[in-house]
N, C-alpha and C positions, 0 to 999 in steps of 0.2 A: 596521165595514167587513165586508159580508159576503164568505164564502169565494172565490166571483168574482171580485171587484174583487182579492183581493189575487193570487188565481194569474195575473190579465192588467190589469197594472195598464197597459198602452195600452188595447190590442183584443185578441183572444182570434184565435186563424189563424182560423176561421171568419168573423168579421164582415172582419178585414183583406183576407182576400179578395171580401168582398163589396162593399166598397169600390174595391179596386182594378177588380173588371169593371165595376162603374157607370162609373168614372173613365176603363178603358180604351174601354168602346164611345161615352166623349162625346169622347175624346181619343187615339184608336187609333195615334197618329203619335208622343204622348210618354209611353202608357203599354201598354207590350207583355212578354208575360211573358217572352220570350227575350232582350232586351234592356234596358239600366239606360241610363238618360240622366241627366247631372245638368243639375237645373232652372235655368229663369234664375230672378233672385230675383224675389221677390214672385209664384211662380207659385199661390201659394194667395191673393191678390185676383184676378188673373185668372181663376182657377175657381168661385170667389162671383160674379165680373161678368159670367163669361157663361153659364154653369148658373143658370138660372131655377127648375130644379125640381129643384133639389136633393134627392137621399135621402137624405142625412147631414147632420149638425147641421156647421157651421162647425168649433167645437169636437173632435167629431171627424175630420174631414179633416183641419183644420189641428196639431189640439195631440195627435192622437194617431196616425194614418193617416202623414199626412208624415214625421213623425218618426222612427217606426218604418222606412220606406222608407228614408230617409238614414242610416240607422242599419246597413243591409244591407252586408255583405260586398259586393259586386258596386259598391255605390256608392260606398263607399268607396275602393276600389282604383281609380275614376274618377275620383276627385275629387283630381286633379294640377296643378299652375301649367299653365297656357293651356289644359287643356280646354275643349270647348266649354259651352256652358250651351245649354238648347233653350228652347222657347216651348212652348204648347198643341198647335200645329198641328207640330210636330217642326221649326221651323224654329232652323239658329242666332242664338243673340241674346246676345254679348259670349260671358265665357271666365272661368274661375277665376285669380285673380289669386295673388298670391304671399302677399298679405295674407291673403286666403280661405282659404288651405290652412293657411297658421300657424292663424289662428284657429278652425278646424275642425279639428286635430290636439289643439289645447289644451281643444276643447270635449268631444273624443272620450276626453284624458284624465281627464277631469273625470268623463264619465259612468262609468267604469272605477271612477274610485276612488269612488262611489256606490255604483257594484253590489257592490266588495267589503264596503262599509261594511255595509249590506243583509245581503248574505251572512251577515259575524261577528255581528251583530247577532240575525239568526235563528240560526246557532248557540249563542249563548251563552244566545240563552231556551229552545232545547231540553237543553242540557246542566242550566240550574236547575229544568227540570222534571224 
């Protein structure tokens, strides 16, 4: 793995925001940098079904761009029982259910105990070095 991949093992802030302006000038209503919306679901087949000309692999929109976005402070702190959830065109479409938010807190802890896993892990190969 070279040195890149491991310091941005999503995107790097450079490409994410290069993503995110493509995304906002095809979708200006649900991707705005002063404002965090949380998506209705499956909003990454809707940006495959109607972006024809895609600048970004699938791959990264979906399993790296997205992720990182939902991952944001700001989204987080949105994503509450009955929030709204939005569409492309910033319209509401359903709400975060009670379900949603349990299982998005237990996935949130999940990624926690990763990063510190990660963390002790590179410490302790820099301590045998």
């Amino acid at each position: 793995m070279n040195e890149k991949a491991m310091k941005w093992p999503l995107l790097s802030p450079k490409d994410y925001n290069a993503v995110f302006d493509a995304l906002s000038q095809k979708h200006p209503k649900l991707f705005m940098k002063e404002k965090v919306f949380i998506f209705k679901k499956g909003v990454h087949k809707d940006i495959f079904n109607t972006d024809d000309e895609l600048k970004f692999s699938k791959v990264v929109i979906r399993k790296k761009f997205l992720k990182l976005y939902t991952r944001k402070k700001e989204y987080i702190e949105h994503y509450i029982n009955n929030a709204p959830r939005y569409d492309l065109d910033g319209n509401k479409i359903g709400e975060v259910t009670k379900e949603n938010v349990e299982l998005f807190a237990k996935t949130q802890e999940e990624i926690k105990k990763q990063v510190a896993l990660k963390k002790s892990e590179k410490f302790e190969q820099k301590r045998e070095n």
